[in-house]
matplotlib code that plots the C-alpha trace (Angstrom):
import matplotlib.pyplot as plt

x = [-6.5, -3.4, -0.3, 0.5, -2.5, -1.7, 1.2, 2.1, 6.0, 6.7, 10.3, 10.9, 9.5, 11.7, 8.1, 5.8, 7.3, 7.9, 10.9, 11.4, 9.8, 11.4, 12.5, 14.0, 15.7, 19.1, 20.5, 22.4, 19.5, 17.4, 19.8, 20.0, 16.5, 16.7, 19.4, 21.0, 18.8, 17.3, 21.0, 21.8, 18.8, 19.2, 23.1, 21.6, 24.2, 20.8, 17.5, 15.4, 11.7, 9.7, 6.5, 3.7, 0.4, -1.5, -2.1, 0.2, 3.4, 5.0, 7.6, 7.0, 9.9, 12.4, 15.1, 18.2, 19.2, 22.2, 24.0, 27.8, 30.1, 31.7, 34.4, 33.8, 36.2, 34.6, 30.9, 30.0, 31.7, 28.8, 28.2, 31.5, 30.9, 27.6, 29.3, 31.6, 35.6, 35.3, 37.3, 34.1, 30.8, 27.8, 25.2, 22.3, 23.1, 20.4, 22.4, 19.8, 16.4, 15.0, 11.5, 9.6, 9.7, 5.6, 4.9, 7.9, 7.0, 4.1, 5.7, 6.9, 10.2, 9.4, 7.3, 10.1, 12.6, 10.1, 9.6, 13.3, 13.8, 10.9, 12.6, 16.0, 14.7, 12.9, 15.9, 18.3, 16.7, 18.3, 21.1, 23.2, 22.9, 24.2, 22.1, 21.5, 24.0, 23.5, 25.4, 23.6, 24.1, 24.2, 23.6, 19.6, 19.5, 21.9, 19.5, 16.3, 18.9, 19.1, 15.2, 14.8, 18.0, 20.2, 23.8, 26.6, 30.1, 32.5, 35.0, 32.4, 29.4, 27.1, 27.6, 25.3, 24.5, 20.8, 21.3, 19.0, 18.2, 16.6, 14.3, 13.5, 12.5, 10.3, 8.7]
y = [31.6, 29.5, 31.3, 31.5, 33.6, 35.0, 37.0, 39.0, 38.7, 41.7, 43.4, 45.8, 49.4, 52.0, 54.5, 52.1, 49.3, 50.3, 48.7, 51.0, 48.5, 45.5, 43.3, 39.4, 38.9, 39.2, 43.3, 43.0, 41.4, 43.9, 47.0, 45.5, 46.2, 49.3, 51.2, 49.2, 47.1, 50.1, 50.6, 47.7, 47.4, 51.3, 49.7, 46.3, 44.7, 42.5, 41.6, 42.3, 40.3, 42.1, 40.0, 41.4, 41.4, 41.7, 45.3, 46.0, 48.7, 46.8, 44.4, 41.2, 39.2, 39.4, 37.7, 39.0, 37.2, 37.8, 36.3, 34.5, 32.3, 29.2, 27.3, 23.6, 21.9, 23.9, 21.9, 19.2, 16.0, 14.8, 18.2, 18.4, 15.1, 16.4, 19.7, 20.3, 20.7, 24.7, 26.1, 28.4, 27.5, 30.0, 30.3, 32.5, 33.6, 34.4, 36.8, 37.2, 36.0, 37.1, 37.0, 39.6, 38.4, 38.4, 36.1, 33.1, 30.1, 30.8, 29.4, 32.7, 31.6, 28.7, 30.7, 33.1, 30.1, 28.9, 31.9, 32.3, 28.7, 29.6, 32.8, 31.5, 28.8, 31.1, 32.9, 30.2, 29.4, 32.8, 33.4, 29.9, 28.8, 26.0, 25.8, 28.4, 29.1, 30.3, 31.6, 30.5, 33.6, 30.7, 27.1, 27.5, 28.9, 26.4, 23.5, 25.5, 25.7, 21.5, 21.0, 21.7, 20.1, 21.9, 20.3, 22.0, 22.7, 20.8, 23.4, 25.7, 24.0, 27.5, 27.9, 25.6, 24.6, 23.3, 21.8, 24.0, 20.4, 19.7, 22.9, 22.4, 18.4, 19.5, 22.1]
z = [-2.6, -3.8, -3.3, -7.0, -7.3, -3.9, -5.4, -8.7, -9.7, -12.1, -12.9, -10.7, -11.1, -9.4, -9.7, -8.6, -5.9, -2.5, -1.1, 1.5, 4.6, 3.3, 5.9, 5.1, 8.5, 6.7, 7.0, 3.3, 1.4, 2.7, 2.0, -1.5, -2.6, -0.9, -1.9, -4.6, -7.0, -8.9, -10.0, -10.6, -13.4, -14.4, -15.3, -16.8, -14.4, -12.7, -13.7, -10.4, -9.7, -7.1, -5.5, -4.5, -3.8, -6.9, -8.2, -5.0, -4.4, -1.1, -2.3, -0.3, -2.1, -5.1, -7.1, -9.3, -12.6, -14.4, -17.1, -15.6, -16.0, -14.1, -14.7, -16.0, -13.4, -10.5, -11.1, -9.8, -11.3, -12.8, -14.5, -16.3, -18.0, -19.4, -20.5, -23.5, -22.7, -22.7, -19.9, -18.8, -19.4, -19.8, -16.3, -15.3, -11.9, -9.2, -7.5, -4.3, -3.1, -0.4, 1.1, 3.6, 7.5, 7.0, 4.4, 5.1, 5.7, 3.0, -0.1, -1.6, -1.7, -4.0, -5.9, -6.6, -7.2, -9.9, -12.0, -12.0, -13.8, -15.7, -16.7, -17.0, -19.4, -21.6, -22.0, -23.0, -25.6, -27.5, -24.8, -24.2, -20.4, -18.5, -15.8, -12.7, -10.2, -6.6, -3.8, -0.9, 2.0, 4.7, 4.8, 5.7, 1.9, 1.0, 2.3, -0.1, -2.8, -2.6, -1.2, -5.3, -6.7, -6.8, -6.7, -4.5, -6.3, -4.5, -3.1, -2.5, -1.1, -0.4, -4.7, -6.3, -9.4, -11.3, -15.1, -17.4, -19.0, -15.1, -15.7, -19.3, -18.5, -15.6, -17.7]

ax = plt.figure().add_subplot(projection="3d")
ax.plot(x, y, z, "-o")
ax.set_aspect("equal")
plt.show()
């Protein structure tokens, strides 16, 4: 089984998911899904992506999306030139993704990273985004974060940044 069909990614569902034995490796991730996410989407403050195995309650990964903002002159130089002169521009943020101590190393995290472009993308077709921005927790994220392209703002090199043009061209 490949792991695209290995795993289901669905919104969250506060009834049905059980988050309660999720375990990442990193205490604040895991609290997140826990105790805050469900909020956090109740408040339509974060979009949140549970995986797991099909037809499945136990979350074995998730993601955030939110609509944000960055300023232009905090991208990466090459970014600005491609941008219009607006002091902010318009992002999709993935706020968190995280991916249970069981099943790393088995390409869940990519997977999730994926359906977020893919998501992202869809979206900024009726909502106007950028690119996706990401605050890497440490610099082991950081290094995934730039494994797929992403580009690291320049006086903050855990946020990076991927051009939506980059996931609309690889499509």
């Amino acid at each position: 089984m490949s792991t695209k069909t290995a795993f289901a990614i669905l919104p969250l569902d506060r009834a049905f998911h059980d988050r309660a034995a999720f375990a990442c490796g990193t205490e604040s991730l895991d609290r997140y899904l826990r105790e805050q996410a469900g909020q956090d989407v109740k408040r339509r403050v974060a979009a949140v992506f549970v995986a797991t195995r099909p037809r499945e309650p136990h979350v074995l990964g998730y993601y955030t999306l939110a609509q944000a903002s960055v300023l232009l002159g905090a991208l990466p130089a090459g970014q600005q030139k491609r941008l219009p002169r607006y002091p902010a521009v318009p992002v999709t943020l993935i706020g968190r993704l995280a991916v249970h101590e069981e099943v790393q190393r088995a390409g869940l995290g990519a997977l999730l990273l994926g359906d977020a472009c893919r998501r992202a993308a869809s979206v900024s077709r009726q909502v106007a985004s950028a690119g996706l921005v990401v605050d890497a927790i440490d610099d082991r994220a950081a290094a995934f974060y730039e494994n797929f392209g992403f580009l690291a703002f320049p006086v903050s090199p855990r946020r990076l940044f991927l051009p939506m043009n980059a996931i609309l061209d690889a499509g």
